[in-house]
PLY file of the C-alpha trace (Angstrom):
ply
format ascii 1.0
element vertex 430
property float x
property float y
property float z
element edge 429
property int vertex1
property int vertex2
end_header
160.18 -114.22 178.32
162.83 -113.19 180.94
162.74 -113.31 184.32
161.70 -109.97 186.92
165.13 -107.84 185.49
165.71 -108.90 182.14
164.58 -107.66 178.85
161.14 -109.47 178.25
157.60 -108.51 179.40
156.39 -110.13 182.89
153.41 -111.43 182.54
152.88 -112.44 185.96
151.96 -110.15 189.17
155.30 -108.21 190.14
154.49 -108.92 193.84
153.89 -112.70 193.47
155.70 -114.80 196.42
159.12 -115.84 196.25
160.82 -119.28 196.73
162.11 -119.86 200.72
165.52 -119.99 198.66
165.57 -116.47 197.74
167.87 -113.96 199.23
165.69 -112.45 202.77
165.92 -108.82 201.25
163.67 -109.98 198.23
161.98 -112.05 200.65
160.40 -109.11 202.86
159.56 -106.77 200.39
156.15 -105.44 201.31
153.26 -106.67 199.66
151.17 -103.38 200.40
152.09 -100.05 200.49
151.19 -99.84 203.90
154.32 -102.39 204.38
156.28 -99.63 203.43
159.11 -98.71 204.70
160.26 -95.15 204.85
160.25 -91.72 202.50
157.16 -90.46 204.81
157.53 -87.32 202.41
156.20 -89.43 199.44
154.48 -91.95 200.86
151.21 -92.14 203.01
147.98 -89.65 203.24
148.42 -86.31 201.44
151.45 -87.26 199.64
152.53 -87.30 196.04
151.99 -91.37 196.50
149.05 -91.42 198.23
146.95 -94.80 197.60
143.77 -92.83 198.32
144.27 -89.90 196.15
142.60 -90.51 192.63
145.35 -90.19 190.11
148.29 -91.26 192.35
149.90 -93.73 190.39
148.70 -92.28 186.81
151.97 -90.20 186.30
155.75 -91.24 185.09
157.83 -91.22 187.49
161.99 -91.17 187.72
162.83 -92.33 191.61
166.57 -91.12 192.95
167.94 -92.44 195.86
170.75 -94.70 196.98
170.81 -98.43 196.77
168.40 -99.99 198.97
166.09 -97.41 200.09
162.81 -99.11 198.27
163.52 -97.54 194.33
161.83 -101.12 193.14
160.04 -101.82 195.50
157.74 -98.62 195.02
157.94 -99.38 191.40
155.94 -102.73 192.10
153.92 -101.26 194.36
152.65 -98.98 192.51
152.23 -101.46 189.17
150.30 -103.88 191.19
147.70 -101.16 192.44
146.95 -99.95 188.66
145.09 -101.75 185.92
148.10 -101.41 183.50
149.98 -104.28 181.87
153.51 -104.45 183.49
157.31 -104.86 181.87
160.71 -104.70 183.56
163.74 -104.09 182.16
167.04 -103.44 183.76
169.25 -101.23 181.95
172.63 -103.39 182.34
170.58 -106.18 180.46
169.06 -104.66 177.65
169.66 -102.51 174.52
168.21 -100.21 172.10
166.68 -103.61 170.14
164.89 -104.41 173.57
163.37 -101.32 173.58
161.86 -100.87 170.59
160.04 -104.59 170.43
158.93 -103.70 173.94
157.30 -100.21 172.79
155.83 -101.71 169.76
154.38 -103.81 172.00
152.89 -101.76 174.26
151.74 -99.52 171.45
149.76 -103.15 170.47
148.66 -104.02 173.46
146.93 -100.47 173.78
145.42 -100.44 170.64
144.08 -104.08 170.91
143.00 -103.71 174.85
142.64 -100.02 175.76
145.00 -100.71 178.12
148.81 -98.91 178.67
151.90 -100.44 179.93
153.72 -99.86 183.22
157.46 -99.87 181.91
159.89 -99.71 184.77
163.81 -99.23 183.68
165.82 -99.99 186.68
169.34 -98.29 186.36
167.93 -95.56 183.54
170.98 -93.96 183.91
172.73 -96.00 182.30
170.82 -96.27 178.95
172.54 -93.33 177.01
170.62 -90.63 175.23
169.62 -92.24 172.13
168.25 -95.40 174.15
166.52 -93.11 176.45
165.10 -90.98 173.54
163.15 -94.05 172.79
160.85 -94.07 175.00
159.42 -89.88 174.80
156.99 -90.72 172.02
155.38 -93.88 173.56
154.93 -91.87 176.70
153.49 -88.94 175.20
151.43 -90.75 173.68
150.04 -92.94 176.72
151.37 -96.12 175.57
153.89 -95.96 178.50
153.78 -95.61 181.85
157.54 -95.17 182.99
158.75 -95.63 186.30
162.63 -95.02 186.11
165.06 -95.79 189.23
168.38 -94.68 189.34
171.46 -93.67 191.97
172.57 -90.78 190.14
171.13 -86.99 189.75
168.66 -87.82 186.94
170.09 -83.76 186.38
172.69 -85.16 184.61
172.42 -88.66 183.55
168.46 -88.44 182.28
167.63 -87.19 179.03
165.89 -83.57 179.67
163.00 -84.09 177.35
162.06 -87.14 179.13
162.91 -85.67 182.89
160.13 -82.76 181.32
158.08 -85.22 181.12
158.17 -87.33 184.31
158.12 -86.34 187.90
161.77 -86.54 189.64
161.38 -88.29 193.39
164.12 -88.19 195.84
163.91 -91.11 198.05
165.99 -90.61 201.25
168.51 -93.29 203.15
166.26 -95.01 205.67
166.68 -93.63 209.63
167.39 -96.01 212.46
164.26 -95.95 213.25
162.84 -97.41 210.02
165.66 -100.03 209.75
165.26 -101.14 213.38
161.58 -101.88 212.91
161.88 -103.75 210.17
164.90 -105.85 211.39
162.53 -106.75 214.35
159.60 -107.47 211.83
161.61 -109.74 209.57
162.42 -111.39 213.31
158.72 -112.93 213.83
157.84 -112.83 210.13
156.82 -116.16 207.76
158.53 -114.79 204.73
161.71 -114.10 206.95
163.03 -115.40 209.87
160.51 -116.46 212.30
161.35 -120.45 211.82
164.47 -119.64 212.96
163.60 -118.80 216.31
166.35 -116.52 216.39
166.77 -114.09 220.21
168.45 -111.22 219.31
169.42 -108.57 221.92
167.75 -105.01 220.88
170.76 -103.25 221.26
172.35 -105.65 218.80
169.47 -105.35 216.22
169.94 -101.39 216.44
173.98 -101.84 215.42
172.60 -103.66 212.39
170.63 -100.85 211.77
173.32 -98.46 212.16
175.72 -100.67 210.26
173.56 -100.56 207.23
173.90 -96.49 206.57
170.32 -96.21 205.52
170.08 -99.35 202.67
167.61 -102.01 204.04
168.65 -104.17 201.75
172.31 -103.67 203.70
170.23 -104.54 206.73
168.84 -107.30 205.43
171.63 -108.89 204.21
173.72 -108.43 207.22
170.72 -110.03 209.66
170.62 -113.40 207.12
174.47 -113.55 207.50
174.36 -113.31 211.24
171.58 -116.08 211.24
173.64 -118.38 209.41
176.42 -117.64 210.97
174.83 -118.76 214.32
173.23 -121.98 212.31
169.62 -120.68 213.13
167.85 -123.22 211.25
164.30 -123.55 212.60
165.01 -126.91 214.41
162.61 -126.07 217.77
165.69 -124.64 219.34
166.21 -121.10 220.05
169.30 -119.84 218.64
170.94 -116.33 220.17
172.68 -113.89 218.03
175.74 -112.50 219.33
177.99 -109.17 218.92
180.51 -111.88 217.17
178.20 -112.97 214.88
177.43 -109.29 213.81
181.24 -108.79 213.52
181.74 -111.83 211.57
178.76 -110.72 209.08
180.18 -107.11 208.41
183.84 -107.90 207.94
184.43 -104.87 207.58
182.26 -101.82 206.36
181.54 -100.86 202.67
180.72 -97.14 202.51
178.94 -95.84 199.25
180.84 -94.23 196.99
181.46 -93.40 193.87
184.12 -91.84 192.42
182.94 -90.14 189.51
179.13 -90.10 190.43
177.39 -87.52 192.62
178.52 -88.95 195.92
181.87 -88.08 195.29
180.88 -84.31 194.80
178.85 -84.41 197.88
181.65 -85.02 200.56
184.49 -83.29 198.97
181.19 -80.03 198.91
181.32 -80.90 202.88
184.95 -81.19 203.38
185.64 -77.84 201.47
182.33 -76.46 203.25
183.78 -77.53 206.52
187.50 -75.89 206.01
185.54 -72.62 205.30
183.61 -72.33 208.23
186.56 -73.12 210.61
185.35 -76.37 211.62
188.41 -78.65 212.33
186.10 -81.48 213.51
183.98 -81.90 210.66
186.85 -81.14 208.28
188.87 -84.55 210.12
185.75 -86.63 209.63
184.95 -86.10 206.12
188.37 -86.36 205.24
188.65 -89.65 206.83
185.38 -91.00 205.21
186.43 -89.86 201.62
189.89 -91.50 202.44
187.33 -94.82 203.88
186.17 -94.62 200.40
189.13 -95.17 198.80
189.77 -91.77 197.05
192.25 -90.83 195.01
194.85 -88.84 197.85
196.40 -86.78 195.77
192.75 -85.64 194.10
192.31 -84.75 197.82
195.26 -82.45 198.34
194.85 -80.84 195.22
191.75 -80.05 196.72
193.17 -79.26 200.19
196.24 -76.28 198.01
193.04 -74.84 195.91
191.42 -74.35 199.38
194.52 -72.71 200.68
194.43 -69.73 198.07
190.38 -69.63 197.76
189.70 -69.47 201.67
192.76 -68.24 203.51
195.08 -66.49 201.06
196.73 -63.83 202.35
194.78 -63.70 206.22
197.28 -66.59 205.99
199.94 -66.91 203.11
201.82 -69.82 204.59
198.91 -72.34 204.30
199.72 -72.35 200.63
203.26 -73.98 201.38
201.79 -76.24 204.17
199.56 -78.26 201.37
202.08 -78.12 199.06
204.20 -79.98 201.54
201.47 -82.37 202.13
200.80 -83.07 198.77
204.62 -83.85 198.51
204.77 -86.05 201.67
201.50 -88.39 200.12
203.04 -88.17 196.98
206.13 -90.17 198.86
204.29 -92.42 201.04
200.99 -93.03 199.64
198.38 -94.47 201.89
197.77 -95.60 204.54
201.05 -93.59 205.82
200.81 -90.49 204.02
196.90 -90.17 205.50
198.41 -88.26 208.76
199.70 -85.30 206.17
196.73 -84.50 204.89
194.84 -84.73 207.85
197.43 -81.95 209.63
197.19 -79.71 206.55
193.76 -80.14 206.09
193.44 -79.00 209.85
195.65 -76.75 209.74
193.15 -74.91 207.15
190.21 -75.31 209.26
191.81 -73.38 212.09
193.73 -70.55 210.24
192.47 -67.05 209.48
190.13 -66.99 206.56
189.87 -64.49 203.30
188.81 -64.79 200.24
190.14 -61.39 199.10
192.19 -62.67 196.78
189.60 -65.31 195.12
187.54 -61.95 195.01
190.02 -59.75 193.36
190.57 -62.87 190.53
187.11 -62.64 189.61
186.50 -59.13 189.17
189.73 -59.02 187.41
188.71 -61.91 185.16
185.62 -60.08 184.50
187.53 -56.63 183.67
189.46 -58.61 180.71
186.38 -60.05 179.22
184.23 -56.86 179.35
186.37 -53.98 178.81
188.45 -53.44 175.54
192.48 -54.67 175.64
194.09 -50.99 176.30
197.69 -50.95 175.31
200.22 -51.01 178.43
200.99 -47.40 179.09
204.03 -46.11 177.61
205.71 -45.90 180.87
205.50 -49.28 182.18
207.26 -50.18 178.85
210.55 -51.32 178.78
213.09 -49.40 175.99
215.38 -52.09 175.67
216.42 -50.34 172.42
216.83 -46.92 170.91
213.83 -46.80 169.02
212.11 -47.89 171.46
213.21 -45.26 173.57
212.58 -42.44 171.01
208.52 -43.70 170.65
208.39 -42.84 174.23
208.92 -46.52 176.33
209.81 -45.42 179.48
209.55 -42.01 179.37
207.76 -40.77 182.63
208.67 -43.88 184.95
209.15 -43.25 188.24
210.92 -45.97 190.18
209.39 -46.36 193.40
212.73 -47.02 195.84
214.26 -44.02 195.46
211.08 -41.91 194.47
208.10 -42.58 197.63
205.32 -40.81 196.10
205.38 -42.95 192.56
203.00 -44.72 194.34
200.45 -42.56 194.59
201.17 -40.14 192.13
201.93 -43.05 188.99
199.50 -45.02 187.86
199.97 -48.82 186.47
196.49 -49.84 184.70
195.24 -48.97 181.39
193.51 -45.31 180.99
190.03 -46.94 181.03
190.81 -48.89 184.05
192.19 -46.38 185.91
191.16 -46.27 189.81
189.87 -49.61 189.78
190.75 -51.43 192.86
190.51 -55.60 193.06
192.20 -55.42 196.89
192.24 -52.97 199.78
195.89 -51.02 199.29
197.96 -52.51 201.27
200.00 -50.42 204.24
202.50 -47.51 202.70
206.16 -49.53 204.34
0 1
1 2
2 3
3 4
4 5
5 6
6 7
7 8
8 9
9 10
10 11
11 12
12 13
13 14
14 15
15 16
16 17
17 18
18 19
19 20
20 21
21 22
22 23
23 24
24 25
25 26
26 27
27 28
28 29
29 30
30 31
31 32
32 33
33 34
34 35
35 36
36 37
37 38
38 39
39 40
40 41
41 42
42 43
43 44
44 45
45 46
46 47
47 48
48 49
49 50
50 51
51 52
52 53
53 54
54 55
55 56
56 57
57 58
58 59
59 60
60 61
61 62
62 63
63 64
64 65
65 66
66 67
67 68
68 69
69 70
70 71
71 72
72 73
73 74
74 75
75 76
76 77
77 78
78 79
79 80
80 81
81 82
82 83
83 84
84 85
85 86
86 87
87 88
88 89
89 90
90 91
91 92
92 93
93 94
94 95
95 96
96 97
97 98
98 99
99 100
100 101
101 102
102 103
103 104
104 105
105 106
106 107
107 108
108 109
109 110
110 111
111 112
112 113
113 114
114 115
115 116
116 117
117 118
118 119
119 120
120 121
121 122
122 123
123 124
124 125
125 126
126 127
127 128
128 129
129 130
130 131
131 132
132 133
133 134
134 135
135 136
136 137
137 138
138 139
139 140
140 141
141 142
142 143
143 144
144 145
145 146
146 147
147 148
148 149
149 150
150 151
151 152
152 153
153 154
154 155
155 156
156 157
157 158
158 159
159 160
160 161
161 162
162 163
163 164
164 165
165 166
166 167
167 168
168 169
169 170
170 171
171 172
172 173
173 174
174 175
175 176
176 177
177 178
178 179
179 180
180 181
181 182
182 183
183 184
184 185
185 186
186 187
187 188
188 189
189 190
190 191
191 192
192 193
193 194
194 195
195 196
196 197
197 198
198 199
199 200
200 201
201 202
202 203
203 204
204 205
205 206
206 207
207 208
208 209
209 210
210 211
211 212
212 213
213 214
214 215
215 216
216 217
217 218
218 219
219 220
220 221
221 222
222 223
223 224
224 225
225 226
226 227
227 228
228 229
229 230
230 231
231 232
232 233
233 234
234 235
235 236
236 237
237 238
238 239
239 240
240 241
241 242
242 243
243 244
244 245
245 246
246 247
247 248
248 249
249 250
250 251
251 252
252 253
253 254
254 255
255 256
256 257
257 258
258 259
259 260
260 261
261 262
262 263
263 264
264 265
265 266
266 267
267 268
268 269
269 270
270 271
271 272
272 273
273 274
274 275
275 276
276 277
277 278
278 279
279 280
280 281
281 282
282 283
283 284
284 285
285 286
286 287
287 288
288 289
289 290
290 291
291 292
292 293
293 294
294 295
295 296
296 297
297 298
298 299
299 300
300 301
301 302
302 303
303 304
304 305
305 306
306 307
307 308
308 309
309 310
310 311
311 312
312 313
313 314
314 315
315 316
316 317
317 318
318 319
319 320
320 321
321 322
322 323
323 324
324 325
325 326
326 327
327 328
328 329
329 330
330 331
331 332
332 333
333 334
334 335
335 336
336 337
337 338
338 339
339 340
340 341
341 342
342 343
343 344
344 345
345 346
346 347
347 348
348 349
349 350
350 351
351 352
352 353
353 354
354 355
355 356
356 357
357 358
358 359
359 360
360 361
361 362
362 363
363 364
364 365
365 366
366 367
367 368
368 369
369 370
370 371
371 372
372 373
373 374
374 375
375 376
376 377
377 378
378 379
379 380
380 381
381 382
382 383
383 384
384 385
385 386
386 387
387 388
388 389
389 390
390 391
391 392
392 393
393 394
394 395
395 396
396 397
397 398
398 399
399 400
400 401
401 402
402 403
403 404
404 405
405 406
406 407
407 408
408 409
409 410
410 411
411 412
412 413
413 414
414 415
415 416
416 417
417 418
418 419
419 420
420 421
421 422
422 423
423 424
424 425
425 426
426 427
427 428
428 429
């Protein structure tokens, strides 16, 4: 049998008390629900995880959030209010072998006690299909109960038939509010820091807070640091944490991110969102955090010349050259230098004239080619580069528009059974 994470059964209550060694996050994680912190719209009276609604905790679930907003926490929570027999398994650990002793089992265990198991599969998304396929007849069945917890849009990284099967939950990054509160618990609590008669300004407990970007655990881990760091150890003396301490902890901040996961399609959806609607401000800042992050810079000003032709085109044809520059001056300096060039062109977007004419006029001509027949070119926009050609008719009826004003109203360039169709507003007769 494995430990809390690992492939085996647990046996034992998933909410017994930890060791005074163990990390302070796992240390304060609420015993009741009404410790809980956070996700008010799933949690409490008249919610989908009500405690006093019959039922509540009867249902597979698949919870989606960010690290440290509670995803196994409410798992245990919700196993040690039901009568079912409970098994973890994190999906780094385990493998399709795991999975199918485990489901036998619980297929036993049913048949010999009337009772079901709770399965929870921390990090589901990373069991592929197959392993994931594993579990649909065990909780169709009512052998299972599955309680899955991932980071990324179940959408796309959990099996349908299984998501059909399960409710999806969003959890949400904890607010300052939550964060602060339970900072200050963990300050007088036994589990947490209360015999180290720690004093702790409040304004310096809400920078923790804000520090942490919604992840308790974050929070957590940052206060314990601190505390060490100012060698509160519980000896009858008070021990005051300082901005210095704080600074010392965070060395620096980690933003979430992840390249190829949903986060990264988030902020470059803002920073594209932001260039559209003019706003230069918001346009600078999530540049700067996707840059943070560590993106790829030339991924961004790719982004930065499509934006150029989608949202200003011709209102203003020179942005097109300005990210083209940029994309040439990063290419040559790289970061952290070549960050000021796509920060002007990016800018430089946000403030210029906007159309999407042209983004328009590419679709509906897009459209034209794959729902109306191929029409020959008309024999007058052919070219009779020889005789022959000349004698089938190429060329014959051309009218070239320098020397002859009205060709452009009086010839016409598209196929017969396009004729008329307009993809821009004409342009101004010169």
């Amino acid at each position: 049998m494995s430990g809390l994470f690992g492939p085996g059964p647990i046996q034992e209550d998933p909410l017994d008390s930890l060791g005074a060694d163990a990390p302070l996050a796992d240390r304060m994680r609420p015993a009741t629900m009404a410790e809980y912190v956070g996700q008010k719209h799933l949690v409490g009276p008249g919610k989908i995880l009500d405690p006093g609604r019959e039922g509540w905790n009867q249902q597979s679930l698949i919870l989606w959030g960010p690290p440290g907003v509670g995803k196994t926490t409410l798992a245990r929570l919700i196993a040690s209010q039901s009568e079912l027999r409970y098994v973890a398994y994190s999906a780094v650990l385990s493998g399709i072998k795991e999975i199918r002793q485990v489901m036998a089992e619980a297929k036993d265990w049913r048949r010999v006690h009337g009772v079901g198991t709770l399965v929870f599969v921390d990090e589901i998304h990373r069991f592929n299909k197959a392993q994931q396929d594993a579990f649909l007849p065990f909780v169709e069945r009512g052998d299972i109960l599955l309680i899955g917890a991932t980071t990324e849009n179940p959408s796309f990284e959990v099996n349908g038939a299984l998501l059909s099967r399960s409710r999806a939950l969003l959890l949400q990054p904890l607010n300052l509010e939550d964060l602060h509160g339970l900072l200050q618990r963990t300050l007088v609590d036994e589990r947490g820091l209360a015999s180290a008669q720690l004093e702790v300004e409040d304004g310096l407990l809400k920078a923790m807070a804000q520090a942490a970007d919604g992840d308790a655990r974050r929070a957590l881990t940052l206060l314990e640091t601190a505390a060490a760091l100012a060698g509160g150890g519980g000896d009858g003396e008070p021990v005051t944490l300082t901005p210095e301490h704080l600074k010392e902890a965070l060395q620096g901040k980690a933003l979430h991110y992840d390249k190829s996961g949903e986060e990264h399609y988030n902020l470059i959806s803002a920073l594209h969102k932001s260039v559209r609607n003019s706003d230069a401000n918001a346009t600078i800042y999530w540049l700067t955090r996707m840059m943070a992050s560590g993106e790829d810079g030339m991924y961004l000003a790719r982004r930065l010349i499509r934006m150029a032709s989608e949202d200003i085109g011709l209102a203003d044809p020179f942005a097109l050259r300005i990210t083209l520059d940029a994309a040439d001056a990063f290419h040559m300096l790289g970061y952290p230098e070549g960050k000021l060039a796509l920060i002007q062109a990016a800018t430089y977007l946000a403030r210029a004239p906007k159309s999407n004419a042209l983004y328009k006029a590419l679709g509906a001509a897009e459209a034209d080619v794959q729902s109306t027949s191929a029409d020959p070119v008309p024999f007058h926009l052919r070219n009779a580069s020889t005789g022959l050609m000349k004698q089938a008719g190429y060329g014959k009826g051309y009218r070239y528009a320098h020397d002859d004003p009205n060709a452009r109203d009086e010839m016409t360039c598209l196929p017969d059974n396009l004729a008329g169709r307009a993809y821009l507003n004409a342009p101004p007769k010169t």
